[in-house]
Residue frames as a rotation matrix with the C-alpha (Angstrom) as fourth column:
UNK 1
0.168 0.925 -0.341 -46.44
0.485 0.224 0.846 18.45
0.858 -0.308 -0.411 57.81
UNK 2
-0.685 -0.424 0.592 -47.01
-0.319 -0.556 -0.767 20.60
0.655 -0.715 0.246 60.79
UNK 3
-0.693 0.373 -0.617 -48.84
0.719 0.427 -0.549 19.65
0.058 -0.824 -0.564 64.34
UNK 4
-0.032 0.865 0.501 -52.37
0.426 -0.442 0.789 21.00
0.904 0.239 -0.354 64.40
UNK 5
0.503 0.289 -0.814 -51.84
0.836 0.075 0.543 21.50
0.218 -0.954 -0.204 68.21
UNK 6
0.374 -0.497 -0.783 -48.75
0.700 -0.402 0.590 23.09
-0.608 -0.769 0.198 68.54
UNK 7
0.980 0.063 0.187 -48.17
0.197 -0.220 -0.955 24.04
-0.019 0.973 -0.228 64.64
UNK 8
0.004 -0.946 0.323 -44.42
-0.417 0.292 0.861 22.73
-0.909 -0.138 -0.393 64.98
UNK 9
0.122 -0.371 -0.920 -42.79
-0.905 0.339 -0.257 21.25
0.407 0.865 -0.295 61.68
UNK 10
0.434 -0.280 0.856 -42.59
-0.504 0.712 0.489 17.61
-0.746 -0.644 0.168 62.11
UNK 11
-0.681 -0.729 -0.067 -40.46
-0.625 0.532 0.571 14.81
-0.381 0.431 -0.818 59.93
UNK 12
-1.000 0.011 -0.029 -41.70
0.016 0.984 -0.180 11.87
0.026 -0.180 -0.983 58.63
UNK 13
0.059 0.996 0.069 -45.24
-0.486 -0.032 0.873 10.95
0.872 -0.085 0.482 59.75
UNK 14
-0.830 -0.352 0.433 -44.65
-0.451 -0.033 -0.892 11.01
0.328 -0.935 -0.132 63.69
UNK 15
-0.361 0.924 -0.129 -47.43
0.470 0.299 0.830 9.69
0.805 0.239 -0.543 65.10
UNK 16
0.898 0.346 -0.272 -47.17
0.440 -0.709 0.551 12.22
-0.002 -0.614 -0.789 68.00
UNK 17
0.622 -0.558 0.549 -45.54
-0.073 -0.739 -0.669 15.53
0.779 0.376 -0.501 67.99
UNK 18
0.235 -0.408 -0.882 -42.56
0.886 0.463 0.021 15.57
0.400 -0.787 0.470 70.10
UNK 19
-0.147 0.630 0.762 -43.42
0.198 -0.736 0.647 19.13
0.969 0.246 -0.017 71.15
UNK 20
-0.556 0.719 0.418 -46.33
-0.788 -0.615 0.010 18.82
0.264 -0.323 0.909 72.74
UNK 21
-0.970 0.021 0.241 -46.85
-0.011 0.991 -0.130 14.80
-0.242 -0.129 -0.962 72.79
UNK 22
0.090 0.968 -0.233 -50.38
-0.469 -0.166 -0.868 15.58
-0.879 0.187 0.439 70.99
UNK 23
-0.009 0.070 0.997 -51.43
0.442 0.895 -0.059 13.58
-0.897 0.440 -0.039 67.88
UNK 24
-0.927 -0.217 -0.305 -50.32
0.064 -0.895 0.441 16.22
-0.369 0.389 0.844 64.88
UNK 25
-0.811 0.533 0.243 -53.82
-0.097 -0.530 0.842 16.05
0.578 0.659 0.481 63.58
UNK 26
-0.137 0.842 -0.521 -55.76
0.945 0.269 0.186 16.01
0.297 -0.467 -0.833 66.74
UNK 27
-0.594 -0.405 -0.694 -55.52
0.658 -0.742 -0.130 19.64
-0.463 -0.534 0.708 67.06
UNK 28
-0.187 0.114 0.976 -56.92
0.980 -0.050 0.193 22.33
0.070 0.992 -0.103 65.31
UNK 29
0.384 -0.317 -0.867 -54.77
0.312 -0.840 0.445 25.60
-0.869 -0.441 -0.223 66.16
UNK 30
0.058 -0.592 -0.804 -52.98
-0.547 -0.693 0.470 25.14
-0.835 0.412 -0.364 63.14
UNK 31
0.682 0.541 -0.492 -52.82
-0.690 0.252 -0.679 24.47
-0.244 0.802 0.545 59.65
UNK 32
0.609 -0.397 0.686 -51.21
0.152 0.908 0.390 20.78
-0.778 -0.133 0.614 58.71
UNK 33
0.615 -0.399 0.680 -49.78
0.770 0.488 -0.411 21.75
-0.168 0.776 0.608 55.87
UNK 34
0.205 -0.804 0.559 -47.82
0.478 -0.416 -0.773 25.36
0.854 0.426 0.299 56.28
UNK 35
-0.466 -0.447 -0.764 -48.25
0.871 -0.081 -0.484 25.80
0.155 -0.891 0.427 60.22
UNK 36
-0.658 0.434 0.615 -50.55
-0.406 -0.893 0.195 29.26
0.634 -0.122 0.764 60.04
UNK 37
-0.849 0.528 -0.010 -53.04
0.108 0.155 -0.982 29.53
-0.517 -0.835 -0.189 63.16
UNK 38
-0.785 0.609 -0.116 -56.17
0.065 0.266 0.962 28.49
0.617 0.747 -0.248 62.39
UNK 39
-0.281 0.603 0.747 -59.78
-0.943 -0.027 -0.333 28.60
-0.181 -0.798 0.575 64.16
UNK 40
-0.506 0.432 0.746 -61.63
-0.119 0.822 -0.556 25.22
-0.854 -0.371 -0.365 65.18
UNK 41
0.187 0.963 0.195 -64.27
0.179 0.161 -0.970 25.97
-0.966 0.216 -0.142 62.63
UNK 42
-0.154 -0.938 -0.311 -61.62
-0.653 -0.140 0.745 26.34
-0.742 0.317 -0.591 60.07
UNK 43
0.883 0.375 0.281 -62.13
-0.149 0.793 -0.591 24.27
-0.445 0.480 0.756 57.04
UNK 44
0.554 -0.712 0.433 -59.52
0.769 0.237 -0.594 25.44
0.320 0.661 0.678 54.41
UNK 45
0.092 -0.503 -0.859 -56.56
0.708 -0.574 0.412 27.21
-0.700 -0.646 0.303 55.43
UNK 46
0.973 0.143 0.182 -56.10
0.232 -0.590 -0.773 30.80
-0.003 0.795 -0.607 53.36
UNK 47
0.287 -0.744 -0.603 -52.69
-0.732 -0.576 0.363 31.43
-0.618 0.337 -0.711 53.47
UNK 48
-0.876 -0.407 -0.258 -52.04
-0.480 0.691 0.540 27.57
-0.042 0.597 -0.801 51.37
UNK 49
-0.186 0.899 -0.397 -55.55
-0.957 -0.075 0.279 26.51
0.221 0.432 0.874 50.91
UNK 50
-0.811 -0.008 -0.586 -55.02
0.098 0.984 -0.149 23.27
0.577 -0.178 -0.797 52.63
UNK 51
0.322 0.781 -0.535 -57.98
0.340 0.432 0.835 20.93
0.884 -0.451 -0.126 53.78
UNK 52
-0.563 -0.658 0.500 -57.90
-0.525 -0.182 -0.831 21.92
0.638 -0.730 -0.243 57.54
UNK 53
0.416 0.743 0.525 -61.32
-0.909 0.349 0.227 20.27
-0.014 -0.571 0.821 58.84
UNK 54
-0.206 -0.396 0.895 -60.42
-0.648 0.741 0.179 17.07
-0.734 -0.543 -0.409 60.97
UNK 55
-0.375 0.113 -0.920 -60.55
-0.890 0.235 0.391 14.11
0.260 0.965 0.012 58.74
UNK 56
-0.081 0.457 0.886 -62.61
-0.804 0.496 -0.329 11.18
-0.590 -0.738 0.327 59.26
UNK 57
0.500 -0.231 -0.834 -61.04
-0.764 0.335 -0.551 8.94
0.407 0.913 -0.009 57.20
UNK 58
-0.465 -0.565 -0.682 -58.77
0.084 0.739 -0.669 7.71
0.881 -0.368 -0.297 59.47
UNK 59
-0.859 0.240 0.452 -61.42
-0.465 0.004 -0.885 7.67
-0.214 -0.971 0.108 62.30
UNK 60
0.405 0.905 0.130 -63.61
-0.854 0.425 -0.300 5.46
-0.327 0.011 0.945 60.36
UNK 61
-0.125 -0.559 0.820 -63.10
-0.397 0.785 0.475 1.92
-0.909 -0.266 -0.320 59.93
UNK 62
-0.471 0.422 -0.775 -62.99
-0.853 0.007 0.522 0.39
0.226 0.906 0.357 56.28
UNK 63
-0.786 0.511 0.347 -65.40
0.403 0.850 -0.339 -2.81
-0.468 -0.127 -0.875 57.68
UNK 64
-0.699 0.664 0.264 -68.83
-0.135 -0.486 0.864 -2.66
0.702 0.568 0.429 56.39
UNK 65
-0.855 -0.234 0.463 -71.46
-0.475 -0.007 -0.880 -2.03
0.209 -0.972 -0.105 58.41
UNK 66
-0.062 0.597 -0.800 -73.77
-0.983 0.100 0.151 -3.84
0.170 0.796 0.581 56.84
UNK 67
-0.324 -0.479 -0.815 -71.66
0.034 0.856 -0.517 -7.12
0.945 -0.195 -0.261 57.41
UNK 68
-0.883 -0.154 -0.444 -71.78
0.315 0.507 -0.802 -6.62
0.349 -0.848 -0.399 60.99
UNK 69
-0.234 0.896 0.377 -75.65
-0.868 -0.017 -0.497 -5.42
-0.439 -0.443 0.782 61.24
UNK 70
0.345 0.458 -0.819 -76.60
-0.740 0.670 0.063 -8.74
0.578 0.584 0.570 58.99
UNK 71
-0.383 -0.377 -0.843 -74.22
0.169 0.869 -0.466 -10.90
0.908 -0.321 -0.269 61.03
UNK 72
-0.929 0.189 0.317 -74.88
-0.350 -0.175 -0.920 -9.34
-0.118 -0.966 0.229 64.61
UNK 73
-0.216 0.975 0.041 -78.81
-0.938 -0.196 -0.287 -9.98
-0.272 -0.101 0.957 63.66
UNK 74
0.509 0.490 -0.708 -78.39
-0.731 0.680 -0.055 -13.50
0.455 0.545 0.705 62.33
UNK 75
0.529 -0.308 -0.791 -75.69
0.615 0.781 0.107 -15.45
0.585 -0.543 0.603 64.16
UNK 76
0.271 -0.103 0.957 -75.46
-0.606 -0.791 0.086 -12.64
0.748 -0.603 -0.277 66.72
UNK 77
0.782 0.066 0.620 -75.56
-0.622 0.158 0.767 -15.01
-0.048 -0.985 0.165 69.44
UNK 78
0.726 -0.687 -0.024 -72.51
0.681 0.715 0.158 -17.21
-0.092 -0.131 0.987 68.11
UNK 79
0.283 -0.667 -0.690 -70.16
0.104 -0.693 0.713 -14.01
-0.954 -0.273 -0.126 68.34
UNK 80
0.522 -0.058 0.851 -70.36
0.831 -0.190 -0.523 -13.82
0.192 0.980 -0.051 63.81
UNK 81
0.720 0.254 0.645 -70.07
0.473 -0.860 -0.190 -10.08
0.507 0.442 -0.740 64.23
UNK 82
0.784 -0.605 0.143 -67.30
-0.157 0.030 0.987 -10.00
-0.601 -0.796 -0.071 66.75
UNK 83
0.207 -0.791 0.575 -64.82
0.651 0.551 0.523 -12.01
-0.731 0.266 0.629 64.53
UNK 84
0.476 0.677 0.561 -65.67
0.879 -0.347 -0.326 -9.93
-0.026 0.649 -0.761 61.89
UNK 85
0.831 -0.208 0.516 -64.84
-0.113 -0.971 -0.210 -6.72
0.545 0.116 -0.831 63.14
UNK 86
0.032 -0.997 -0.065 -61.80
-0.083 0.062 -0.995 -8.13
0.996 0.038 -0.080 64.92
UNK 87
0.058 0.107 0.993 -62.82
-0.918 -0.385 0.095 -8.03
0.393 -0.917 0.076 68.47
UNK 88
0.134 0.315 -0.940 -61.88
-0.236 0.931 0.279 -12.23
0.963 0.184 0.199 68.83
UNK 89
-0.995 -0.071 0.068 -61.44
-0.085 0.260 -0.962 -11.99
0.050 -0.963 -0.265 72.53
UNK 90
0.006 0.966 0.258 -65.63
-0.487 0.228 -0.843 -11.38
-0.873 -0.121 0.472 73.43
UNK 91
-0.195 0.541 -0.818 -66.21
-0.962 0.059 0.268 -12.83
0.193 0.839 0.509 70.05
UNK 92
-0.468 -0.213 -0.858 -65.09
-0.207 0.970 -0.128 -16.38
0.859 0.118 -0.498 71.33
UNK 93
-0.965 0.253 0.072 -66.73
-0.052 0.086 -0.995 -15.65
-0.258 -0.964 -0.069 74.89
UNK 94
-0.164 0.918 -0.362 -69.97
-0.963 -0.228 -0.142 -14.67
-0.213 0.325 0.921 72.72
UNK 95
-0.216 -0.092 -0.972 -69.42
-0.632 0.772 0.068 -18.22
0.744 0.629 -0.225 70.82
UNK 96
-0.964 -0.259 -0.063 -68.61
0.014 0.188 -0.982 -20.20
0.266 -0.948 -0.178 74.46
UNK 97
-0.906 0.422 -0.013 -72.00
-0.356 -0.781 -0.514 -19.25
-0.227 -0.461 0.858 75.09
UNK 98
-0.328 0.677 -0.659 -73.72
-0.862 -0.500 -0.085 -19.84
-0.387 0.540 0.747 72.86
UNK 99
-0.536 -0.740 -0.406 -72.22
-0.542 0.670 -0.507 -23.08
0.648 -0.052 -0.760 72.46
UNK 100
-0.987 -0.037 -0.155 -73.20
0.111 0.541 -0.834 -23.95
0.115 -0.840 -0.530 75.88
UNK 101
-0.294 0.956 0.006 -76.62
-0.886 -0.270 -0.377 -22.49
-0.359 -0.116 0.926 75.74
UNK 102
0.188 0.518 -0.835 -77.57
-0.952 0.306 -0.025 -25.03
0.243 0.799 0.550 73.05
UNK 103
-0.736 -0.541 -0.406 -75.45
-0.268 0.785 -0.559 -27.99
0.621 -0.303 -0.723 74.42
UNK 104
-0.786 0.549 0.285 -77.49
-0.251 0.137 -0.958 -27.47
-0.565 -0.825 0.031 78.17
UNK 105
-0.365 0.618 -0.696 -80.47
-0.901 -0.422 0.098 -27.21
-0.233 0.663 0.711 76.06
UNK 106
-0.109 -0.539 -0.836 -79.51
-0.779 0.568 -0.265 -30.38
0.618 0.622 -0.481 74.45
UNK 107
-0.902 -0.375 -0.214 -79.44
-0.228 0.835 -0.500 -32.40
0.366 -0.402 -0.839 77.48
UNK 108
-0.183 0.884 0.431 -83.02
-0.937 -0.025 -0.347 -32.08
-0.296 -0.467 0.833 78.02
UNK 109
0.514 0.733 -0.445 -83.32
-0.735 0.644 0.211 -35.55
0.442 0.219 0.870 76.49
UNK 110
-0.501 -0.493 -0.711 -81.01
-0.117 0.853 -0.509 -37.50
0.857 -0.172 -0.485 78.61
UNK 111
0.216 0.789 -0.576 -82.78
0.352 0.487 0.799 -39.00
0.911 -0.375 -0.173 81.34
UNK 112
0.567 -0.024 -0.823 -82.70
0.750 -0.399 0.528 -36.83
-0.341 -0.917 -0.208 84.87
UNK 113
-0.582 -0.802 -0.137 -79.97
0.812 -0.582 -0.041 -34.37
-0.048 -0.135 0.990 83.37
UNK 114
-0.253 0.710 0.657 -82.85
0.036 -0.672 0.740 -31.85
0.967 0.210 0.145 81.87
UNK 115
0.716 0.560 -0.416 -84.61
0.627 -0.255 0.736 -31.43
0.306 -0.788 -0.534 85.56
UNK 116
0.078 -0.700 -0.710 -80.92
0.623 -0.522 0.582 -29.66
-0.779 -0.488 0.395 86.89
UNK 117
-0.239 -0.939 0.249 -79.17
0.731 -0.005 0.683 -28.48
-0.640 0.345 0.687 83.42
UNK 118
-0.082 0.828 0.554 -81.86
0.986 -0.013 0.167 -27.25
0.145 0.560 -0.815 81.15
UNK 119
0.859 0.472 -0.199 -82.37
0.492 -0.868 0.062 -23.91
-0.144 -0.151 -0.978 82.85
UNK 120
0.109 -0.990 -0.093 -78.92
0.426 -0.038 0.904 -23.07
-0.898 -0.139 0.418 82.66
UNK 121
-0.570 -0.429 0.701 -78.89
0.698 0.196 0.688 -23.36
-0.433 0.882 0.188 78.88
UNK 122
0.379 0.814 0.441 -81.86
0.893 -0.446 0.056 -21.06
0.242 0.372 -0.896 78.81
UNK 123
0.589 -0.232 -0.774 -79.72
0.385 -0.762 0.521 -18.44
-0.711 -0.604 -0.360 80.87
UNK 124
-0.282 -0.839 0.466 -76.81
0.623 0.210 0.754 -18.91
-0.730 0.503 0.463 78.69
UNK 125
-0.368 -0.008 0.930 -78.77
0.899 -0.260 0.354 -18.29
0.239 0.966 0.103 75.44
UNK 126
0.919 0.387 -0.081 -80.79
0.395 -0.888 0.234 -14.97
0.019 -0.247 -0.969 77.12
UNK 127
0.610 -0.373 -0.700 -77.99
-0.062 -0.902 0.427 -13.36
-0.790 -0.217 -0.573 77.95
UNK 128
-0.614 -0.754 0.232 -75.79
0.358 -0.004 0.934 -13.76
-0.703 0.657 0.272 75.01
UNK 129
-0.033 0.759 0.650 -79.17
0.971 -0.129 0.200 -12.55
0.236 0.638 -0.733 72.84
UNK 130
0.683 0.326 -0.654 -79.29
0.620 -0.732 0.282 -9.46
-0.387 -0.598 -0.702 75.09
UNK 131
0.093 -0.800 -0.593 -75.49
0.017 -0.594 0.804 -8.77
-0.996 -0.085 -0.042 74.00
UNK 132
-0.664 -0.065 0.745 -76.02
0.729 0.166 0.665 -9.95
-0.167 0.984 -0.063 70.58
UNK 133
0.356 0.900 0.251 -79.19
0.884 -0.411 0.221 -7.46
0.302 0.144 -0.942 70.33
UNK 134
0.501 -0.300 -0.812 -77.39
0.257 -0.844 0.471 -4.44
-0.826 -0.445 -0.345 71.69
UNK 135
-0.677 -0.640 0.364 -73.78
0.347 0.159 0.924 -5.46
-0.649 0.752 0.114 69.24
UNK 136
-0.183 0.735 0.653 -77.17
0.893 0.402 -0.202 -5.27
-0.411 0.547 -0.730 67.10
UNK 137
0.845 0.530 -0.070 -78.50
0.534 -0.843 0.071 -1.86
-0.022 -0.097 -0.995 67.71
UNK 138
0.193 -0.900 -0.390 -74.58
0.171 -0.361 0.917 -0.30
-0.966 -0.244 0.084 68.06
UNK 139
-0.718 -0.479 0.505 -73.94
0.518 0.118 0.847 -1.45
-0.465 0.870 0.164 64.14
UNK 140
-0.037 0.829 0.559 -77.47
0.985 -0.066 0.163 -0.29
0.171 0.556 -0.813 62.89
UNK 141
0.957 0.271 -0.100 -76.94
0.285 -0.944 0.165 3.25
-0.050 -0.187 -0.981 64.26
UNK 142
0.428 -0.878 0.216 -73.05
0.500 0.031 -0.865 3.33
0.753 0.478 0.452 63.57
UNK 143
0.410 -0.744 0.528 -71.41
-0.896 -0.437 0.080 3.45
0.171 -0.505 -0.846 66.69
UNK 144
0.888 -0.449 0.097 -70.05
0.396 0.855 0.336 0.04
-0.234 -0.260 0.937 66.95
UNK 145
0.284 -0.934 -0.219 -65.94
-0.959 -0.279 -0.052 0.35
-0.012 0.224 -0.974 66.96
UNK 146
0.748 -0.143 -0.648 -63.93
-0.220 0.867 -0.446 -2.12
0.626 0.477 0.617 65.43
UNK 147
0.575 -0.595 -0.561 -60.51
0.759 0.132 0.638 -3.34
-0.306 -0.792 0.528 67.52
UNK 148
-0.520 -0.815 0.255 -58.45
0.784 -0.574 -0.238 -0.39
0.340 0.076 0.937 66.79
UNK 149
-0.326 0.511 -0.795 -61.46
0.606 -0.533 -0.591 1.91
-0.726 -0.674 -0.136 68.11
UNK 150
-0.864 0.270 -0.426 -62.74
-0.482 -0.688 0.543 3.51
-0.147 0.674 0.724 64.70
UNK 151
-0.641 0.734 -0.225 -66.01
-0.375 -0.555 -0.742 3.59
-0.670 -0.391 0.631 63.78
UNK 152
-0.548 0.390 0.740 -67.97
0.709 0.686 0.163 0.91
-0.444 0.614 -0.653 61.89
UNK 153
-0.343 0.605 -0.719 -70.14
0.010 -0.763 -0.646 3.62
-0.939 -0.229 0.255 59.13
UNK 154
-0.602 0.116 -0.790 -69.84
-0.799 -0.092 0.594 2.74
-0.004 0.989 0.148 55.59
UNK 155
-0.188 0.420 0.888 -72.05
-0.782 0.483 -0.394 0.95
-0.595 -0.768 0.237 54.51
């Protein structure tokens, strides 16, 4: 395998070239597989006929994105679509939230607590809808990124 950047030989599967400290296939000077210069717009290389166009294989994520437009749209506001794609830090802050929205909510039937608490629980659930309804619109048009930063697209 050679760096697309610098179109060095590397070992192994480096995960950056030690070169040029570029990612060997984030380039595309040269050809990954025998090191001939190549142009951007390059698909297949002619001197070894290797694939040269960038692959987006390993810049898409294998989630479906389906899963997380159906969850984001149905239990959007309990952070479903979060866990899902791995993100469980906001996912549990989404949850939290939600959580509490309903709880505050909730106290509207104990006697005096609903006159303070009540609005609160309405705040809660608005904004977590707002972020759940974006998360929404992100998955339905395939830019949502899972936790490793690839792209949510099959569907």
């Amino acid at each position: 395998m050679f760096c697309r950047n610098c179109g060095r030989e590397l070992t192994g599967s480096p995960e950056f070239c030690m070169n040029c400290g570029a990612r060997p296939m984030a380039g595309t000077s040269f050809c990954p597989g025998c090191g001939a210069p190549t142009t951007p717009l390059t698909e297949i290389c002619v001197k070894c006929g290797a694939r040269v166009a960038k692959e987006l294989a390993g810049d898409i994520s294998p989630k479906s994105r389906l899963a997380a437009t159906l969850l984001a749209f149905f239990l959007g506001i309990f952070g479903a679509h979060r866990f899902y794609i791995g993100k469980t830090g906001t996912a549990i802050v989404m949850l939290l939230l939600g959580i509490a929205g309903w709880a505050t909510i909730g106290l509207f039937w104990w006697p005096f607590w609903w006159l303070f608490w009540w609005p609160f629980g309405y705040l809660f659930l608005i904004a977590v809808g707002i972020w759940a309804f974006v998360d929404f619109i992100f998955a339905v048009t395939g830019h949502m990124k899972d936790k490793e930063g690839r792209l949510i697209q099959k569907w």
